[in-house]
C-alpha positions in Angstrom: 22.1 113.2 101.7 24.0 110.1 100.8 27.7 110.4 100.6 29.7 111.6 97.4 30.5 109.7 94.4 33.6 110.7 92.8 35.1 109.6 89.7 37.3 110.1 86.4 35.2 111.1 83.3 36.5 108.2 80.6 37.3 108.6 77.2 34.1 106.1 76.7 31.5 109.1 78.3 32.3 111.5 75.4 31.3 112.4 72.1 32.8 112.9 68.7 33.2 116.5 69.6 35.4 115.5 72.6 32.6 116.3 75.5 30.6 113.9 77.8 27.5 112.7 75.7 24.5 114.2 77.4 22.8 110.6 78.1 25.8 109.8 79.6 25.2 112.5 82.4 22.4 110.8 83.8 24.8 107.3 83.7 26.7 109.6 86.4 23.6 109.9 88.2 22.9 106.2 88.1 26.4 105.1 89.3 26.4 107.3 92.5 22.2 106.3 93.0 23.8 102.5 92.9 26.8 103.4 94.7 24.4 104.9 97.8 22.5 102.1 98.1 25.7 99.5 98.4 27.2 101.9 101.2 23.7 101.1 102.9 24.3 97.7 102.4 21.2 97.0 99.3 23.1 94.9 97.1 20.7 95.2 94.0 20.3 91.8 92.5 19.6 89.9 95.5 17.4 92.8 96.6 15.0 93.0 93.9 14.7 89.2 93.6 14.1 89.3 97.7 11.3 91.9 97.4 9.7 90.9 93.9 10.0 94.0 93.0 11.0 96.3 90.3 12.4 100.3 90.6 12.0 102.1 87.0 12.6 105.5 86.8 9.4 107.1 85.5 10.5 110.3 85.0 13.8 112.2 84.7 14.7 115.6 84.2 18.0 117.4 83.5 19.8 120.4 83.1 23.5 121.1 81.6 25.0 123.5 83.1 28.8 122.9 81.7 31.0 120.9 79.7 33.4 117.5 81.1 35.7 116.3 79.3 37.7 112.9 79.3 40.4 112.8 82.4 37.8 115.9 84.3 37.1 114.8 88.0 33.1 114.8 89.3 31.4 114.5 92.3 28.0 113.9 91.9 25.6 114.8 95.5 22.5 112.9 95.1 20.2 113.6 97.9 16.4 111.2 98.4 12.8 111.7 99.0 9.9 109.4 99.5 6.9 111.0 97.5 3.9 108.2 98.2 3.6 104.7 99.3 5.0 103.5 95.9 7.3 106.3 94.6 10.8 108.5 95.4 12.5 110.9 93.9 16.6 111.3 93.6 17.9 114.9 93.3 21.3 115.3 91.7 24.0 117.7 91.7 27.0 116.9 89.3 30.1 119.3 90.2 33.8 119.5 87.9 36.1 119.1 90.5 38.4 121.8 88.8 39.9 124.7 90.4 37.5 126.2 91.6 34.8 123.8 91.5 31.8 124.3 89.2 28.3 123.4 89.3 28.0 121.1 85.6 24.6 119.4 86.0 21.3 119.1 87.4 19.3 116.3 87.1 16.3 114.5 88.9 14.6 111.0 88.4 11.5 109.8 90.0 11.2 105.9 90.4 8.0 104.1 90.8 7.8 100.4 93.1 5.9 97.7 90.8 5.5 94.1 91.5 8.2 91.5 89.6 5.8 89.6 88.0 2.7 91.5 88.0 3.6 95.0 87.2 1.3 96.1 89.0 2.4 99.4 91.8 3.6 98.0 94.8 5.0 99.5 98.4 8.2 100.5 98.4 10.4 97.8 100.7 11.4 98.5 104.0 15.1 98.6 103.5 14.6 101.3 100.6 12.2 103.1 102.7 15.1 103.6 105.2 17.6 104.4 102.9 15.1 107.1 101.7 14.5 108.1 105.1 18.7 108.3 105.8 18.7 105.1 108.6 
């Protein structure tokens, strides 16, 4: 499991209605999915330009289990897994840091390795295969 993210939910996450916008649930997801691989030292510019490759999700999945709202605290727990030679999958659990806490969100995406130019599947890269791996 990597470490934590934590953050503020902005008035820019929400809706009309005054709630977080359901996309923008899985842009919590992506912040602490980059924010794991920084703490592991993958900056991702220079990494996908240094691989050739390319990391789109190819599935996601999600489940809204509560309401945030604008000035709510998160943490979001993302925990990894290596499915082949070319694919992972990120777990996510996205908890309102109220008092007491409370489970908000489930989500999931799976992310497939293709070549930079080609498009074509490629191995995942060593450094991502130890960040999957928890090294």
């Amino acid at each position: 499991m990597s470490a934590p993210y934590e953050r503020f939910i902005r008035f820019a996450d929400i809706d009309a209605a005054g709630f977080v916008f359901f996309a923008n649930y899985l842009v919590l997801c992506h912040e602490a999915y980059e924010a794991s691989l920084l703490a592991a030292g993958i900056e991702l510019r220079s990494f996908f330009v240094a691989n050739q490759v390319l990391l789109p999700i190819a599935k996601t999945q999600a489940q809204y289990l509560g309401p945030l709202q604008s000035g709510n605290r998160v943490r979001v727990d993302l925990t990894r897994a290596r499915l082949s030679e070319h694919t992972f999958r990120l777990d996510y659990r996205i908890t309102h840091l109220a008092s007491p806490e409370k489970l908000v969100g489930l989500a999931q995406t799976e992310h497939l390795a293709i070549d930079l130019k080609t498009l074509e599947r490629k191995p995942l890269p060593a450094g991502l295969v130890q960040w999957l791996a928890g090294t």
